[in-house]
C-alpha angles and dihedrals in degrees: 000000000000115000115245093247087057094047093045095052089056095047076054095058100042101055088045088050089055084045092058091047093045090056097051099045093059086048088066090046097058093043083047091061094035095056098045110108125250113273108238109247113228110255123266090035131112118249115243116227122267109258107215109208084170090105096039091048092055089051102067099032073066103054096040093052085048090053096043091054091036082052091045101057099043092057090046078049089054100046097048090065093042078064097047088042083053099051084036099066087031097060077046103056092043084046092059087045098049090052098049093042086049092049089038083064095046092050086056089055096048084054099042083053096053088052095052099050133022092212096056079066106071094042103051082036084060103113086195098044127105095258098050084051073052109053088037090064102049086039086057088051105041089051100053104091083198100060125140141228093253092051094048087054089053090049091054086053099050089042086063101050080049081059101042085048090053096046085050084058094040092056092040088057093035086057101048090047096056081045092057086041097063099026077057094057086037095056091039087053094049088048089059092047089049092051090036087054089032095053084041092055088043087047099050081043094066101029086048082051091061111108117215126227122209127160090047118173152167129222126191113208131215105191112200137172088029095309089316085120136045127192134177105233132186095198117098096214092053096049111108100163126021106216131202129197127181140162127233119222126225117270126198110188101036112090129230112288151127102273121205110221123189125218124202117189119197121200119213087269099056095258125144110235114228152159121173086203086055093048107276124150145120141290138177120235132211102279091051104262135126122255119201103207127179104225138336140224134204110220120184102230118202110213104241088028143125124217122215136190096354098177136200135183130222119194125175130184094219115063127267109244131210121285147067115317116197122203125207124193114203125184131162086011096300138102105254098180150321143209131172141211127204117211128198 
């Protein structure tokens, strides 16, 4: 459908297009009337005086030609503000557009702000903060069909401060975030370091608990007269107990207590003696495997104190044969001492 301003442009051109034919038109008829010969008078009458129309003529081509440009540029006039009114109203209507499609984009931010951070909630909820003032202005303008350019204006500003409001926020949480973010590695960091010194003190506490074992013998018994009379032998088939005798060191961290040992025996096979009826078992040591040992023994052991002469006793029903013996002390799960003796 053609636009008004071209329409009226043609309703332009078309009056000014019957004033030029009326004008020449009249032109003809004047030259008509100006070129017919002169009508022979009957004689005897008088001849009437020539009547001259040349000047008349003239006159209103004139004034027709006056009204017809007079007419002209009024309706160019016309339709040039027809054209502003148009643009006008145009620019007005994108304007509109531009500004609720710019407000449309800050309210997602400040969405997408509330979503990110709790606290971001009760500030933007506030009726009475600066962003809500804010928000109530534009509102007030946006809604208003009749707004003017002027007001539209106002409504963009304030949309940018709105934006430079929300970026202020976005920064602000951008920025606590990268600081819990690296208060989180930071604490987990300093975690680590408190279980790696705690698991190092626990550590030197038990090893620092470890007793440690020196002077250790053995001793091969030979029993005679019903137990009246005790010998060392070095002969296996004499051997009736096999004794064990140790000293305990000082220690100076570990606390008073009754302290477990444990006690392995190894024949001159390799073999572990033991007898479960005699006190044999198993235990498990610090690094998690098992231990064998042949019998054990609770010592009270005073904190600052040396132990001496601790003695245990090892009885078996079979005979000891010939070869080396070894003896290993355990105690806290770790190995303390050990000594050996070789029979014959």
């Amino acid at each position: 459908m053609p636009s008004p301003a071209l329409i009226s442009v043609w309703m332009m051109a078309k009056k000014a297009y019957f004033s030029c034919t009326f004008v020449n038109k009249s032109v003809f008829y004047m030259s008509q009337e100006l070129n017919q010969p002169e009508q022979q008078q009957p004689a005897g009458r008088p001849q009437e005086p020539k009547r001259d129309y040349t000047k008349a003529y003239w006159a209103v081509i004139i004034l027709l030609l006056a009204s017809n440009i007079y007419f002209i540029v009024s309706s160019n006039k016309a339709a040039k503000q027809r054209d502003q009114v148009q643009a006008e109203f145009n620019f007005s209507d994108s304007s509109r557009k531009s500004v609720e499609s710019d407000y449309n984009a800050a309210l997602v931010r400040l969405d997408e702000l509330v979503s990110k951070n709790s606290e971001m909630q009760n500030l933007l909820g506030d009726k009475d903060g600066e962003i809500a003032q804010l928000r109530k202005q534009i509102d007030a303008i946006i809604k208003n069909k009749n707004a003017t350019s002027a007001e539209l204006g106002q409504a963009k500003r304030l949309i940018n401060l709105l934006n430079s409001k929300v970026q202020t926020y976005e920064e602000r949480i951008a920025s606590l975030e990268s600081d819990n973010e690296r208060l989180g590695v930071e604490k987990e960091i300093l975690l680590d370091e408190r279980d790696a010194l705690d698991a190092e003190r626990e550590q030197l506490a038990k090893l620092g608990s470890i007793l440690h074992v020196s002077n250790i013998r053995m001793m091969p018994i030979d029993i005679k007269r019903g137990g009246k009379k005790v010998n060392e032998t070095q002969r296996a088939k004499r051997v009736d107990v096999m004794r064990i005798m140790f000293d305990i060191d000082e220690n100076r961290i570990k606390e008073t207590s009754v302290t477990e040992f444990y006690l392995r025996i190894t024949g001159p096979q390799g073999n572990v003696l033991s007898n479960a009826a005699y006190g044999s078992g198993v235990t498990t040591l610090d690094d998690g495997s098992s231990l064998n040992y042949t019998l054990s023994k609770l010592i009270e052991v005073p904190k600052n104190t040396k132990v001496d002469d601790v003695v245990v006793d090892w009885n078996q029903d079979s005979d000891y044969k010939a070869g080396d013996y070894k003896i290993e002390i355990f105690q806290g799960g770790f190995a303390v001492g050990s000594g050996n003796v070789t029979l014959r």
